[in-house]
C-alpha positions as CSV (number, residue, x, y, z in Angstrom):
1,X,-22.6,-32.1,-9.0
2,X,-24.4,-34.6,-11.2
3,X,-24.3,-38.6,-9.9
4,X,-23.5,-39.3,-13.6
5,X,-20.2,-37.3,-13.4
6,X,-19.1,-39.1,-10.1
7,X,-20.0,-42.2,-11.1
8,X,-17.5,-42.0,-14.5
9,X,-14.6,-40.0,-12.4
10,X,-14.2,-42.6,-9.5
11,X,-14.2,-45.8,-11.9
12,X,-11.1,-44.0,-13.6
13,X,-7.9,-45.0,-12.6
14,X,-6.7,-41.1,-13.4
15,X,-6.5,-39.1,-10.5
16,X,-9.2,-36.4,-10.8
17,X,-9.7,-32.8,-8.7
18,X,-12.3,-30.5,-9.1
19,X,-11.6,-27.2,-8.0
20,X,-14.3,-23.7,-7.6
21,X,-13.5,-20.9,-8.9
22,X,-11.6,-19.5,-5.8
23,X,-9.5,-22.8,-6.3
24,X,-10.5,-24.6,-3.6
25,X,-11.4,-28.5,-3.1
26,X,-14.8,-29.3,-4.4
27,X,-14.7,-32.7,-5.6
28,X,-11.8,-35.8,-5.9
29,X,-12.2,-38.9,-7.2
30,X,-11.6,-42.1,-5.7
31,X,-8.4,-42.6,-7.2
32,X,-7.2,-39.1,-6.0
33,X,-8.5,-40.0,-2.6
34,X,-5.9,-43.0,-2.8
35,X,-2.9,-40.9,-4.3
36,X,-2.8,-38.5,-1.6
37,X,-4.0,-40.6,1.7
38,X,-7.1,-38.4,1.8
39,X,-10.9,-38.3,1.6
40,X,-13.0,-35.6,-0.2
41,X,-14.8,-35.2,3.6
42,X,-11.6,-34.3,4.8
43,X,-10.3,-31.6,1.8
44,X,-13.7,-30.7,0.6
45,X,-13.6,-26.6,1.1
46,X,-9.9,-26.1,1.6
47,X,-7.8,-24.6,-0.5
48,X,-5.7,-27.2,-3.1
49,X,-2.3,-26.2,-1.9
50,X,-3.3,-28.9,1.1
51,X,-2.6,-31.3,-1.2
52,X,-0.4,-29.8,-4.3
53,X,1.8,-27.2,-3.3
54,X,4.4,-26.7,-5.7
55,X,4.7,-23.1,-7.4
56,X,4.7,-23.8,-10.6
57,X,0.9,-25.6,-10.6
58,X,-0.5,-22.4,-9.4
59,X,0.9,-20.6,-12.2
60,X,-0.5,-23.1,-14.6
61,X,-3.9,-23.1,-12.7
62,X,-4.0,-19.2,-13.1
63,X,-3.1,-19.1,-16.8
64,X,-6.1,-21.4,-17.2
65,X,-8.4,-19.7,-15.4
66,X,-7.4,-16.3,-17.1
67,X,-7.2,-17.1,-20.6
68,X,-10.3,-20.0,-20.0
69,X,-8.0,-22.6,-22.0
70,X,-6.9,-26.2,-21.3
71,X,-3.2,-26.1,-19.4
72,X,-0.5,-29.3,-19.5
73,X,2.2,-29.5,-17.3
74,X,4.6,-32.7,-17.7
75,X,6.1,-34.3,-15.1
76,X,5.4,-32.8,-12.0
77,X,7.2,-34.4,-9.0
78,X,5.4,-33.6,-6.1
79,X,5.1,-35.4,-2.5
80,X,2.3,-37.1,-1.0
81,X,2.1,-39.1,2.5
82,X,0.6,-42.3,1.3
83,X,3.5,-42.6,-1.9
84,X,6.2,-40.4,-1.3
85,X,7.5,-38.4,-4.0
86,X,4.8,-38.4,-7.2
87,X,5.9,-38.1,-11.1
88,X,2.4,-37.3,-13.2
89,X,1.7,-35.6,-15.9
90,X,-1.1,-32.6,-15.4
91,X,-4.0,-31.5,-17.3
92,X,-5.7,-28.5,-15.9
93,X,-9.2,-27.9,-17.9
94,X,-11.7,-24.7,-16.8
95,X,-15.1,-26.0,-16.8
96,X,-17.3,-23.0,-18.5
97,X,-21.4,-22.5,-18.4
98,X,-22.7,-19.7,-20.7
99,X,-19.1,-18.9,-21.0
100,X,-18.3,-18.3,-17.5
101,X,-15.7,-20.5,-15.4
102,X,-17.7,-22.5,-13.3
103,X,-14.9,-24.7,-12.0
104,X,-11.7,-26.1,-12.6
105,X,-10.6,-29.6,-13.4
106,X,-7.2,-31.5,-12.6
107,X,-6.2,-34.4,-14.1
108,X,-3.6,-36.6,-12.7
109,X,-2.1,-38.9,-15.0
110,X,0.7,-41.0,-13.0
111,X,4.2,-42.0,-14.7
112,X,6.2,-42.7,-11.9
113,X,4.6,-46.3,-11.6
114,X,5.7,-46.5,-15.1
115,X,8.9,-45.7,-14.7
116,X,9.4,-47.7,-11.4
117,X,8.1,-51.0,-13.7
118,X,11.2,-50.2,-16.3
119,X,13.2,-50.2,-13.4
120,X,12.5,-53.3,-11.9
121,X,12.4,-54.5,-15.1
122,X,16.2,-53.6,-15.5
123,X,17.3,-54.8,-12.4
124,X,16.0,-58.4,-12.6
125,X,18.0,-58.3,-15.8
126,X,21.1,-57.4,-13.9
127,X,20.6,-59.7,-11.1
128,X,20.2,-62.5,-13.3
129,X,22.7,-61.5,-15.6
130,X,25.3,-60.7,-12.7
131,X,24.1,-63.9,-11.3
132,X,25.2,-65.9,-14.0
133,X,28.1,-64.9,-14.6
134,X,29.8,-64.4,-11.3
135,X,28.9,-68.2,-10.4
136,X,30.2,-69.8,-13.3
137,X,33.4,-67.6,-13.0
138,X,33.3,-68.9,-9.2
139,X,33.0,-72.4,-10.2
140,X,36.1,-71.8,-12.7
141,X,38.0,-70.3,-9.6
142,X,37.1,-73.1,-7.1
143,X,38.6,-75.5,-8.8
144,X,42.3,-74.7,-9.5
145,X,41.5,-72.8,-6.0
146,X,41.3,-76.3,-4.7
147,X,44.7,-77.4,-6.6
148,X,46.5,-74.7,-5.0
149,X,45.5,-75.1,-1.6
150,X,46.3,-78.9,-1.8
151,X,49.6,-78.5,-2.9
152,X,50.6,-76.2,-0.8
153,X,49.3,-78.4,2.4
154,X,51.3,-80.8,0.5
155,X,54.6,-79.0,0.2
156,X,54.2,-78.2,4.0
157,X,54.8,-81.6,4.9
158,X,57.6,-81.9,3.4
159,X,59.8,-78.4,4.4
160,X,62.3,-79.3,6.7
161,X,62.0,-75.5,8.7
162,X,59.4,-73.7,10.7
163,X,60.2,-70.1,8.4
164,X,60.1,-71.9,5.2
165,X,56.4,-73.4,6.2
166,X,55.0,-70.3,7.6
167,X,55.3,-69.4,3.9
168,X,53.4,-72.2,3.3
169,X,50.9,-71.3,6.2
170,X,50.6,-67.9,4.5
171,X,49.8,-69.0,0.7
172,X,47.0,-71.6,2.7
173,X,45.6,-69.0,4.5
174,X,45.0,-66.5,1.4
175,X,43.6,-69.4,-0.3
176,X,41.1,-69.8,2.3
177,X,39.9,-66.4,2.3
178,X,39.2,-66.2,-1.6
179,X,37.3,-69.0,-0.7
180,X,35.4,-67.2,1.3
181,X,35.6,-64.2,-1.0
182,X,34.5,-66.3,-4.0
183,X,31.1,-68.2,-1.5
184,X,30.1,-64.9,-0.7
185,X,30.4,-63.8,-4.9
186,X,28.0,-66.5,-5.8
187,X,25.5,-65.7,-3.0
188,X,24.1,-67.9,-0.4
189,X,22.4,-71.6,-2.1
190,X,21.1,-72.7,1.4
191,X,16.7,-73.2,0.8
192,X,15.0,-70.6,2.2
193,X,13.5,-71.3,5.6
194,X,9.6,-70.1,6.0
195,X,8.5,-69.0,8.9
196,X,5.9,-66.5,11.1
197,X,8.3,-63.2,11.3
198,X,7.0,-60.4,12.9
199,X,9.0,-57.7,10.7
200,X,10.0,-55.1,14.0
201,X,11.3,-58.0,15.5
202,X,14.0,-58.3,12.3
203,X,14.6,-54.6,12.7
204,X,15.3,-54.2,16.4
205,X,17.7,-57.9,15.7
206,X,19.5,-55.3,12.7
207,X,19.4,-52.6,15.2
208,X,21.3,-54.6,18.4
209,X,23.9,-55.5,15.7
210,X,25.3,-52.4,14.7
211,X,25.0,-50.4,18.3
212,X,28.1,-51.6,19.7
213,X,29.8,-49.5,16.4
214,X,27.4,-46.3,16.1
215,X,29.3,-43.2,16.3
216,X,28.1,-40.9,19.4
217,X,26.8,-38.8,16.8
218,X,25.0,-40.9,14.8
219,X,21.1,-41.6,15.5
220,X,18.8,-44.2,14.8
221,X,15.2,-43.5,14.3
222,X,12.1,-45.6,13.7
223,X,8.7,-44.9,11.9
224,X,7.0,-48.2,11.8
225,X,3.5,-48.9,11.0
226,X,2.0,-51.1,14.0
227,X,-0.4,-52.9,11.5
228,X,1.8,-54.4,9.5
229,X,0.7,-58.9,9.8
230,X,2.9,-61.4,10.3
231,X,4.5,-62.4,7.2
232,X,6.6,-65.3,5.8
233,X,10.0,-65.0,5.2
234,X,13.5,-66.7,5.9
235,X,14.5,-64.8,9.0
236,X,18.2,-65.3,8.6
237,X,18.2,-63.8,5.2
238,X,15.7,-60.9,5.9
239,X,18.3,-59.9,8.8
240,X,21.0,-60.2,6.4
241,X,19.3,-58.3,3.6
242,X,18.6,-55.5,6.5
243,X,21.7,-55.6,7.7
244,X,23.9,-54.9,4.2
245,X,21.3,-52.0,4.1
246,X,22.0,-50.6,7.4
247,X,25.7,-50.8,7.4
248,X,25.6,-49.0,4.0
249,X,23.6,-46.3,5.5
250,X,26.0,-45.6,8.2
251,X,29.4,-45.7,6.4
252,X,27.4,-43.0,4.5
253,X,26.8,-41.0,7.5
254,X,30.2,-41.7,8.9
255,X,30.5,-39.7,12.2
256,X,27.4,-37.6,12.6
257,X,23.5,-38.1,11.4
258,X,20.9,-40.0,10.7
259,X,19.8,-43.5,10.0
260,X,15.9,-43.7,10.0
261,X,14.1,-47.5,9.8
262,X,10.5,-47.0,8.1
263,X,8.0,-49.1,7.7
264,X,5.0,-49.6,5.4
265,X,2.2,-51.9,3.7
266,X,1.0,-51.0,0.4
267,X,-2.1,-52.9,-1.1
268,X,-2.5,-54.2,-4.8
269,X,1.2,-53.3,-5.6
270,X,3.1,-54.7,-9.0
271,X,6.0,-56.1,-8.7
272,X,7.5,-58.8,-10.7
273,X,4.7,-58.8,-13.2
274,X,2.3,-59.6,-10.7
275,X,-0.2,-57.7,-8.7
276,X,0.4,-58.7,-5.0
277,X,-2.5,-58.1,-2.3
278,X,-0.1,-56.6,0.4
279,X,3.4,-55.5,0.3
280,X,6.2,-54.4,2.7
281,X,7.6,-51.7,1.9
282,X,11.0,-51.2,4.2
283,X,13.0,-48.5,3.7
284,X,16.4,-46.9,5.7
285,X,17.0,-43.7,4.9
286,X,20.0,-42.3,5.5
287,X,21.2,-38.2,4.8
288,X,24.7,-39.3,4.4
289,X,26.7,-38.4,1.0
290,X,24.7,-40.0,-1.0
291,X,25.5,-42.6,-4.0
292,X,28.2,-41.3,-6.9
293,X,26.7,-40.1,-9.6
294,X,28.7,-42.8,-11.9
295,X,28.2,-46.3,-9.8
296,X,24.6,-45.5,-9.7
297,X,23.4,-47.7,-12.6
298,X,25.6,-50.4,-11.5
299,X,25.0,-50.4,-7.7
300,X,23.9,-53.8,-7.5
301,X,26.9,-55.3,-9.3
302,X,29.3,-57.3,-7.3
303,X,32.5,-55.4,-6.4
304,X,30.8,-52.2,-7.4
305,X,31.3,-50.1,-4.2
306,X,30.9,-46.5,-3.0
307,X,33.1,-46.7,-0.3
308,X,37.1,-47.6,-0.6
309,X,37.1,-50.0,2.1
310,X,34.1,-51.4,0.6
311,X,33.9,-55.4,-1.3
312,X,31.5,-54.3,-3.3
313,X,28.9,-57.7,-2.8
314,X,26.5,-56.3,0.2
315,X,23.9,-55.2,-1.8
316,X,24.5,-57.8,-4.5
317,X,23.7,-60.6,-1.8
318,X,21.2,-58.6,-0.9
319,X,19.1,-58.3,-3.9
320,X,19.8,-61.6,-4.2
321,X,18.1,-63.0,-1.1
322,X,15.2,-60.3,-1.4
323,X,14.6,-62.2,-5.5
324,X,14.9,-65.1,-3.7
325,X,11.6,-64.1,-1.6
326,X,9.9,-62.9,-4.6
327,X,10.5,-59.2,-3.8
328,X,12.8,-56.6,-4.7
329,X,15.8,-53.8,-3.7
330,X,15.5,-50.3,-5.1
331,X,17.1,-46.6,-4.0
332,X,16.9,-43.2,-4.6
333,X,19.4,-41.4,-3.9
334,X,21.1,-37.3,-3.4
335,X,23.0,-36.1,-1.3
336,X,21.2,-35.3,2.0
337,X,18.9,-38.1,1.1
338,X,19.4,-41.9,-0.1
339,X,16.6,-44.2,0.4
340,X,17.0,-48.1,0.3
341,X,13.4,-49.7,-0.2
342,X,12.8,-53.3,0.3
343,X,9.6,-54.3,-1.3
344,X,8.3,-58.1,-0.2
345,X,4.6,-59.7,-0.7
346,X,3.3,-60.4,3.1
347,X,2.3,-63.8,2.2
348,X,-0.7,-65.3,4.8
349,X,0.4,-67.2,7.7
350,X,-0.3,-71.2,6.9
């Protein structure tokens, strides 16, 4: 294979596989290498469905090769280790010398990161537009809040019976817990506290928190990546964000299955219009019900809720608190299989 050739394919940011004839690994660029989690010393000689395996790929691969014409295939979702699930768009080319197929070339051309950008795009708008309004709506509540909890104090004094003030007791009481209600709308304005976290540490906290409740049939499991630094981060808040994550996950479970806590560090990651060096990615996966079909695009709304005991302001607080450390919330989710991801720079230790 000429230098020339290698030299051009791994400066390209499209993933790039080169095939022989019998369709097996000759050749990957370094941006393929980085897709799938593998080297070309590793796959070189073995057959591509090591690293593509869906059905419909070799049927485009053997139209090419049969008819010796370029192929397309748009939006393939396909799995890899290193990124999960994989949408790209696929160009399959037969490479031809005097007219005989000499190999076969696959082009990658990535759209998920695309799409995940829109995304994240729309859900900073949300959170700053949900934001806004639910804390000027919580200021206009406090105050006449504050009225009505006065006077009723006030008219308690002045009640000559125990049953008429228990009314009393009763209309303070409520008033106290919209209070509550209405902090816990406008999320938490206490300054973030930086310190050395060791993310496991948050994790196991999370996981000593909700064992007391776990149904017999419900398991935990972990898949954590040992390598992950030290980061800094408002420990509070991260075992809150965690938490609303977890509890979610196991009200969608409810009596039997599984709650998995996975860790991960990408490198060079966007997010926020910025390219950040490292990046946790957290996820807890659960294979409960999954999310409705029609709260889906509203998830992170307060009072938006899946379940009918549910407030509704978990996740809102929590993607809330995750902005808050310059990172971000997202899910996928079907039934069998929702994934919450929390996505935070590692910044370096001071």
């Amino acid at each position: 294979m000429k230098t020339e050739f290698i030299d051009i394919a791994d400066a390209m940011a499209t993933g790039v596989l080169m095939l022989t004839q019998s369709l097996d690994i000759q050749y990957m660029n370094a941006s393929a290498e980085i897709l799938f989690g593998s080297s070309i010393r590793r796959m070189e000689g073995k057959p591509y469905q090591r690293l593509l395996k869906e059905d419909i790929l070799g049927w485009v691969l053997e139209k090419s090769v049969d008819t010796r014409e370029v192929q397309s295939l748009r939006e393939l979702h396909f799995t890899t280790s290193h990124d999960g699930i994989v949408i790209a768009d696929i160009v399959v080319s037969p490479m031809l010398i005097d007219g005989e197929l000499d190999a076969v070339l696959i082009e990658l051309y990535r759209i998920d990161q695309q799409l995940r950008i829109t995304q994240e795009e729309t859900l900073l708008s949300q959170l700053q537009t949900t934001q806004s309004l639910v804390r000027g709506m919580a200021h206009e509540i406090k105050n006449p809040l504050g009225g009505l909890r006065g006077a009723a104090q006030l008219l308690e004094t002045e009640l000559p019976s125990p049953e008429l003030r228990e009314y009393t007791s009763i209309i303070i009481s409520e008033a106290d817990r919209l209070q509550v209600l209405v902090d816990r709308m406008s999320g938490s304005q206490s300054p973030t506290i930086q310190e050395d976290i060791n993310i496991h540490e948050v994790l196991e906290r999370v996981r000593k928190l909700v064992s007391v409740d776990i149904p017999s049939k419900v398991n935990i499991r972990f898949d954590y990546d040992p390598s992950i630094p030290e980061m800094r981060a408002d420990k509070d808040k991260l075992i809150q964000i965690v938490l609303n994550m977890v509890v979610n996950a196991l009200k969608a479970v409810g009596n039997e299955g599984e709650v998995i806590f996975k860790t991960r560090v990408i490198r060079r990651f966007l997010m926020n219009q910025k390219i950040h060096r490292l990046v946790l990615k957290l996820q807890i996966i659960d294979n409960g019900v999954g999310i409705p079909e029609e709260i889906k695009d509203k998830v992170f709304f307060p009072m938006v809720s899946g379940s009918a005991d549910g407030t509704g302001l978990g996740l809102s607080i929590a993607q809330s608190l995750a902005n808050a450390h310059d990172g971000l919330i997202e899910f996928q989710s079907t039934p069998g299989d929702t994934r919450f991801t929390l996505l935070l720079p590692i910044q370096a230790q001071e």
